[in-house]
C-alpha positions as a printed Julia matrix, in Angstrom:
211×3 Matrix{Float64}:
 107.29   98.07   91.19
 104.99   95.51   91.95
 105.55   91.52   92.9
 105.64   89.69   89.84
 103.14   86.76   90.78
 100.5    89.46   91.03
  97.57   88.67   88.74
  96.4    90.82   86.48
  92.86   91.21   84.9
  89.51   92.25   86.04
  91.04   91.52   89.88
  93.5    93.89   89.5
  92.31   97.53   91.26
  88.98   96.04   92.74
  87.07   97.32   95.46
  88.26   94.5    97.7
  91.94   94.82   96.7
  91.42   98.97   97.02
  90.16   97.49  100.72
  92.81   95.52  102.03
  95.61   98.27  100.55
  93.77  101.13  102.61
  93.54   98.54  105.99
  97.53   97.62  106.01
  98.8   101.79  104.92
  96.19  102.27  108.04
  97.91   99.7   110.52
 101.19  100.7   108.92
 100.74  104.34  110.31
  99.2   102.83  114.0
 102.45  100.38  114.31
 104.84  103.4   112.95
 103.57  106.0   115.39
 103.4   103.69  118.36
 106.49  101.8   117.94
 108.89  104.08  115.56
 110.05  103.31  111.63
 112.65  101.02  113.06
 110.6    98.73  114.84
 107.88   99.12  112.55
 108.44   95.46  110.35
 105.92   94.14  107.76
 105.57   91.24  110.13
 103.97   93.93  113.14
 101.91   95.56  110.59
 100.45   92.57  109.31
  99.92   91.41  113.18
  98.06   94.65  113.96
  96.13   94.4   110.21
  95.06   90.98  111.14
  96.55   88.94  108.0
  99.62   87.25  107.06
 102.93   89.65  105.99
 102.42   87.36  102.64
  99.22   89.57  102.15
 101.21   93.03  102.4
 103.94   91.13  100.16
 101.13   90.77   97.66
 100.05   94.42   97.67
 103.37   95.99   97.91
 107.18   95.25   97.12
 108.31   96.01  100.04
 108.77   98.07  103.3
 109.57  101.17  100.93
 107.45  101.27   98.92
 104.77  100.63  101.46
 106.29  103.73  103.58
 105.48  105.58  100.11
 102.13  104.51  100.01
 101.71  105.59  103.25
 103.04  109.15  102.62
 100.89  109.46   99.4
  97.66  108.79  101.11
  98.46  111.09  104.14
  99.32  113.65  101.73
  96.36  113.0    99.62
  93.97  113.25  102.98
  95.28  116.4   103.74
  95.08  117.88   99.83
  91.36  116.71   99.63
  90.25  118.41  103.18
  92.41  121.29  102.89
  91.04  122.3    99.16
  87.34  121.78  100.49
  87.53  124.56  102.95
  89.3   126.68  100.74
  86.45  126.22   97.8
  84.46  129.5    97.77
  87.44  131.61   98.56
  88.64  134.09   96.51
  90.61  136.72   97.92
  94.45  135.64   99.1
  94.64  136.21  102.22
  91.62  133.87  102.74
  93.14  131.47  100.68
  96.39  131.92  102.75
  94.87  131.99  106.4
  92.53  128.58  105.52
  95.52  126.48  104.34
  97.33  126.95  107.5
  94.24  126.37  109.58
  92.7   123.74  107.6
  95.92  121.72  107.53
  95.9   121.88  111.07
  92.04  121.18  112.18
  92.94  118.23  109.78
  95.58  116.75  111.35
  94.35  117.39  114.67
  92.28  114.39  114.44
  95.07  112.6   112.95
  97.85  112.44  115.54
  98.98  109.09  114.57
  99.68  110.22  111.21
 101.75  113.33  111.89
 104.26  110.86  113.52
 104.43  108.66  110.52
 105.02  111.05  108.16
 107.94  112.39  111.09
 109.58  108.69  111.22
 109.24  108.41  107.72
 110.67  111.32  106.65
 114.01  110.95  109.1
 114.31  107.39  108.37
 113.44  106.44  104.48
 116.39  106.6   102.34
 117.17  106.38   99.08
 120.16  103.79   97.9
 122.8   106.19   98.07
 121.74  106.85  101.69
 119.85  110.71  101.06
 116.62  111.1   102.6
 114.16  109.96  100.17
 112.13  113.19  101.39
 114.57  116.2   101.48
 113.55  119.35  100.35
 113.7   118.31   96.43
 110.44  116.3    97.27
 108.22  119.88   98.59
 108.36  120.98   94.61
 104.83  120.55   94.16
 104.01  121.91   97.37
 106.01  124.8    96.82
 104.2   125.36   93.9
 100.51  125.03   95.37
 101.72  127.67   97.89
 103.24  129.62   95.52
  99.78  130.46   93.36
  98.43  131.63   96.53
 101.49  134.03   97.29
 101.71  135.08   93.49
  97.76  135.65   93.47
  97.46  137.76   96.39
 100.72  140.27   94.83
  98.31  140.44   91.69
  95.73  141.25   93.7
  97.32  144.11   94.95
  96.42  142.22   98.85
 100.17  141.26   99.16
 103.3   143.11   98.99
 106.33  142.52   96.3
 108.3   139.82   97.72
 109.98  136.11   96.11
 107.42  134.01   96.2
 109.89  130.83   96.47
 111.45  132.21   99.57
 108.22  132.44  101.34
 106.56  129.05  100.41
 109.82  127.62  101.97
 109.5   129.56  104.9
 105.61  129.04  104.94
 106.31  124.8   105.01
 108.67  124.99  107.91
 106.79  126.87  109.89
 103.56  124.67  109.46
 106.22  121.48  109.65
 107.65  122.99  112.9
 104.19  123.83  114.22
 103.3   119.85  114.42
 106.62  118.83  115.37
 106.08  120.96  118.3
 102.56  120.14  118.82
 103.68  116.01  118.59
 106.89  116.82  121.52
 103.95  118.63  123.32
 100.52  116.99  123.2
  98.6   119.59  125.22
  99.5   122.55  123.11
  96.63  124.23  121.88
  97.43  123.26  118.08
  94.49  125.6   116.67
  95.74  128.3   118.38
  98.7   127.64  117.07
  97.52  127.38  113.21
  95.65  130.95  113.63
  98.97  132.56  115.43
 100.77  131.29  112.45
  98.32  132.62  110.12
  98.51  135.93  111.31
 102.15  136.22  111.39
 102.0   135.4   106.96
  99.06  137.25  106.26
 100.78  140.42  108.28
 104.07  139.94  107.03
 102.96  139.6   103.27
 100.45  142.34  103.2
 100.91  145.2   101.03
 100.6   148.63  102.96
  96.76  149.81  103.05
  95.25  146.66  101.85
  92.46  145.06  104.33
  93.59  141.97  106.67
């Protein structure tokens, strides 16, 4: 939902208004990660962003919707970088060992916005007061992981096994991975992303296929 006093017209989706959406989700993941959701007003954000908080009123509808924004790009970063390292690919287990890795040699560089999407997603409700990113918002993610799974089993590379079960288990382990990696800034996150690619490929593979 957008403001209503927002023009419409040629305006409307410009590279200048593209601009100045990108610059405040950018300052809004900078003031979340430094300061935390609570503390993270439209007021700060448009401090750090250099304008006036009626410029982010003008762009967005409000602190939610700006929080979604914020997840949606993240999430689109990570899609983008993630699904150019796995072009070329073909067999499953590759597919399955450079999504773990990728995600992570991605978000190494992005500190800042692995604790936004962490405040975000403990603090952003919905009206009846349920996290407005509980498990019921993964589906598509699921599903992305779940072609991999499903591909390598008609391969023959991975074993029989539900699919569902270990795209769950395949999200918290990556979502674990970072929490641990944000608690504990030294740990060697790559390492980490490889271990963790081991333990799926090993633990899916069918018996006699190549790792």
């Amino acid at each position: 939902m957008r403001p209503e006093n927002k023009p419409t017209g040629q305006e409307s989706g410009s590279f200048i208004e593209r601009a100045r959406r990108a610059q405040i989700i950018a300052s809004a993941i900078e003031v979340i990660a430094d300061q935390g959701f609570a503390n993270a007003s439209l007021a700060r954000i448009a401090k750090h962003a250099g304008i006036s908080k009626g410029v982010i009123s003008y762009h967005f509808a409000g602190k939610d919707e700006l929080m979604e924004q914020v997840v949606d790009q993240v999430y689109a970063d990570i899609a983008r970088y993630v699904l150019e390292r796995m072009e070329g690919h073909k067999s499953a287990t590759a597919l399955l060992r450079t999504q773990i890795t990728a995600v992570a040699q991605h978000m190494r560089e992005h500190r800042s916005q692995v604790k936004a999407l962490g405040e975000i997603f403990y603090n952003l409700r919905l009206p009846d007061g349920t996290p407005r990113y509980g498990v019921a918002a993964s589906e598509e993610l699921f599903q992305s992981l779940e072609l991999i799974y499903r591909h390598g089993q008609e391969s023959g590379e991975f074993r029989l096994f539900d699919v569902r079960v270990m795209a769950v288990s395949h999200t918290a382990a990556v979502d674990n991975m970072f929490a641990y990696w944000v608690t504990h800034p030294g740990h060697d996150l790559d390492a980490h992303a490889r271990e963790l690619a081991d333990i799926f490929v090993h633990a899916t593979r069918a018996e006699g296929a190549l790792p």
